[in-house]
N, C-alpha and C positions, 0 to 999 in steps of 0.2 A: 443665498444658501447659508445656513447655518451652522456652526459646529464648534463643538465640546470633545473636551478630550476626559476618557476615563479610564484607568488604571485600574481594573475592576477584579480580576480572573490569578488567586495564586493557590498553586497547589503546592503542599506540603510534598517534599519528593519522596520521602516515603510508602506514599500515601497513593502514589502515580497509578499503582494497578488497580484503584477501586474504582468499580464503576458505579455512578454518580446517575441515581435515578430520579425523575420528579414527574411531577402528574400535570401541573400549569406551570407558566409562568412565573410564578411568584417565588419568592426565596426557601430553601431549602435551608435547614441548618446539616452540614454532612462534617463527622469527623474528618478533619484535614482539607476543609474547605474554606475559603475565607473569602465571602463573597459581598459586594455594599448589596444593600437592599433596591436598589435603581439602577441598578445594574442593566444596561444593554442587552446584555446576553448573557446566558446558562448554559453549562454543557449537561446533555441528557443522558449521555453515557461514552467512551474511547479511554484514549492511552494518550494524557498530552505530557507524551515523551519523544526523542528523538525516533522518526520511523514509526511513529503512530498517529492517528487520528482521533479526532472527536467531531461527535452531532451535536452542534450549537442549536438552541433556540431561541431566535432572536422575533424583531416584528414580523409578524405576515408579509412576504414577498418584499421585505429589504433585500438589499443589494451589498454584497458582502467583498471588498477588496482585500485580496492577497498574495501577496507571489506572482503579483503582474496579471493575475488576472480575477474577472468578480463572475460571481454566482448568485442566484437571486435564491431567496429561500422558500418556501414552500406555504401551502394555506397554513399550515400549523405554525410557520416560521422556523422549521427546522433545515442545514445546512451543514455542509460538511466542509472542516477542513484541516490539512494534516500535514507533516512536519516530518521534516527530511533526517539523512542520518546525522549529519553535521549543522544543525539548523543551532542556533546560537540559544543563550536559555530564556529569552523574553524576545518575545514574539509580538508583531503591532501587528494591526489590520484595520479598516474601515467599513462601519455601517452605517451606509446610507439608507435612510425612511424611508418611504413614501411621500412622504411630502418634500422631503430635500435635502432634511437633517441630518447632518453627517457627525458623526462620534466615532473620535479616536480611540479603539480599543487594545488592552496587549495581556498578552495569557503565557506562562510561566511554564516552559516542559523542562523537566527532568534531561540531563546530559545521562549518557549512557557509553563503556568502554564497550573498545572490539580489540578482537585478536586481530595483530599485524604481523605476518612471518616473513623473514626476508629468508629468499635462496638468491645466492651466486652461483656465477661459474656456466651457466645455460649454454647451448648454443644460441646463436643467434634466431635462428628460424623456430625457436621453440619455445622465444620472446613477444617478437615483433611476426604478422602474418606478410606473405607476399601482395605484390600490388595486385593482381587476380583478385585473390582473398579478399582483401580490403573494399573492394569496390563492388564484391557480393554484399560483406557487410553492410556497407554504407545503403545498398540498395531495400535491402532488411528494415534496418533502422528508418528508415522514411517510411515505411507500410506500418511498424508499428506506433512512432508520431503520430501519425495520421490517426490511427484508432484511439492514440490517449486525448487527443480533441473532442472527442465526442462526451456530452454532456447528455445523458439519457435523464427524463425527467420520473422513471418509475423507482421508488426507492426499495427495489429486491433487497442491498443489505441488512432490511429490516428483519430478515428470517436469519440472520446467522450465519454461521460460518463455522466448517469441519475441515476436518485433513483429508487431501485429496487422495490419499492413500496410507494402506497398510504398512510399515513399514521401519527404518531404522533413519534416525536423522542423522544426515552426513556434510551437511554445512549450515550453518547460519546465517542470518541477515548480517549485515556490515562484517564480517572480515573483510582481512587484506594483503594481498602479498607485494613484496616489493622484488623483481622481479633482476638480476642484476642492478641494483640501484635504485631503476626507475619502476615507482608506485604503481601500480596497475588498479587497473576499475572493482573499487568494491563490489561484495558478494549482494549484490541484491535481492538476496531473496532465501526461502527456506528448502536444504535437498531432502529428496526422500528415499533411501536407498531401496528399493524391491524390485522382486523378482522379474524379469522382461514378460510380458503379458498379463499381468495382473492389473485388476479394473483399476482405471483414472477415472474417478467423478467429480463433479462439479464439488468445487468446497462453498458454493456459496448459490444463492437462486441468480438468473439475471439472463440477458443476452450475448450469442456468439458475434463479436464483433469483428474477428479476424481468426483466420482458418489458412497458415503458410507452413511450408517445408524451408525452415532458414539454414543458414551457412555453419551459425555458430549454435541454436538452441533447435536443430533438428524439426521434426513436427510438432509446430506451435499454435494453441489454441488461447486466445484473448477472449475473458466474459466481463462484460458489463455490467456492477451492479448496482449504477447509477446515483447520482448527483456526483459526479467524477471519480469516484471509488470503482477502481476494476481489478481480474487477477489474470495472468498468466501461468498457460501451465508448458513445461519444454521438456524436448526430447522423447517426446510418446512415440511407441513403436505402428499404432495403431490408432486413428480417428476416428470417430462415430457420427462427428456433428459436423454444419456444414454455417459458412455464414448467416444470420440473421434468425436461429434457430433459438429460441428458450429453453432454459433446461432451469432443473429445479437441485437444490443444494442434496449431493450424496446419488446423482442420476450419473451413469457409465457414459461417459461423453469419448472415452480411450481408454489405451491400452498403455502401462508404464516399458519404456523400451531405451533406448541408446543411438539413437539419431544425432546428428548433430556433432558438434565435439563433446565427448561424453567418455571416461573411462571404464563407464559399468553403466549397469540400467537403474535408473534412479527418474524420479519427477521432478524437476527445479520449478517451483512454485513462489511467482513474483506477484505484487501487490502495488499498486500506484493509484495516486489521487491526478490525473490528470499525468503531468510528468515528473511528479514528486513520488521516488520510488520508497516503500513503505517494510514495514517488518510484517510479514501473513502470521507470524506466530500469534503477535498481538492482539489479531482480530479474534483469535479466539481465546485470550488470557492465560496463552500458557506458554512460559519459560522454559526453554529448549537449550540443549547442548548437541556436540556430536555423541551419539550411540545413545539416545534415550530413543524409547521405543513411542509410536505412537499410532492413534488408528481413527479410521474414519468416527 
């Protein structure tokens, strides 16, 4: 087996939110691109910043290693793969040929700050859940593992991606509180404050891969929109759709509600590449705070 290493892929970090179009293979000249001409692989378009993705095209059904595990790429050689919130800013990967060739590749994302708020003084039970609680949780989280495994070979992301509701934005991806002292789990994902019964639709086309009433994200619906790219939507008051169902991007899949633990009726709409949890704002290139208004 063969292998070469190449240092191919830097984005200017200003530059991080353009998306990077090409028609083949062949080199692109893109403001804020700096690409060798033999280059391995191209990105066709993403966010390669902390909590976003991009669609590489590399050989026809190479074999792509990252983050422990590989993906093969598609007849056109396109491939996805995305980067965590805390992911360091040079990134390596492996592309193995067809034939056997293996080229060490690594691609440059942009670091990105989050709000960290500390409260003291809690009680305790309004920190830590009880052992009850906890062992629903735990029961939770292995249904949803379970669904971020699945590698669907249809690539629905190619039609885009909308907000899954009307609404007012009420938290962001990566915050963090620290909680008496101790850190607690970032905000994975985008909220969406509106009214209890107003339409939840698909923000993106794909399949229902999971359909649970959980402990902490209430009525929870998982879509698939394949080559490991899925979204989550929580705390619906209301479901439409049932496992293994297709819905198409902006279709009434629920209803937005307060299930779950939840202080108001809002959508929390998470985003994951497998189990690399991602920013949904990103997917549709736009820059979000709390109280900006936005809509399907």
């Amino acid at each position: 087996m063969k292998k070469r290493i190449l240092n191919t892929f830097f984005l200017v970090p200003k530059m991080m939110k353009a998306w990077v179009m090409m028609v083949s293979l062949s080199f692109v000249a893109t403001v804020g691109l700096v690409q060798a001409k033999d280059s391995p692989f191209h990105m066709i378009k993403g966010n390669a910043e902390q909590g976003g993705f991009v669609v590489l095209a590399v050989e026809p059904y190479a074999k792509v290693d990252y983050k422990k595990k590989q993906v093969i790429a598609d007849s056109d050689g396109h491939v996805i793969i995305a980067f965590g919130r805390d992911d360091k800013p040079e990134q390596h990967f492996k592309i193995i040929s067809i034939t056997g060739e293996v080229t060490l590749a690594t691609i440059q994302i942009a670091k990105r700050h989050y709000n960290v708020q500390e409260i003291n003084g809690l009680p305790k039970n309004k920190v830590s859940p009880d052992t009850k609680t906890r062992d629903k949780i735990w029961i939770d989280i292995k249904k949803a593992r379970k669904a971020r495994k699945i590698n669907l070979a249809t690539p629905y992301f190619e039609n885009g991606f909308s907000w899954p509701a009307k609404g007012i934005i009420s938290g962001v991806y990566g915050s963090q509180r620290v909680l008496n002292g101790k850190p607690r789990r970032p905000h994975f994902g985008v909220d969406v404050a509106a009214p209890k019964g107003a339409p939840l639709l698909a923000p993106a086309d794909g399949e229902i891969t999971l359909v649970e009433n959980m402990e902490l994200s209430g009525h929870t619906v998982m879509i698939d929109h394949g080559y490991g790219l899925r979204s989550t939507v929580m705390h619906l008051s209301k479901v439409n759709v049932k496992k293994g169902d297709k819905v198409k991007r902006g279709e009434q899949i629920g209803e937005v509600g307060m299930t779950g633990r939840a202080t108001g009726p809002h959508v929390h709409w998470g985003m994951s590449w497998f189990n690399v949890r991602l920013d949904p704002a990103l997917s549709i290139q736009q820059n979000t705070k709390p109280g900006d208004k936005v809509s399907p």
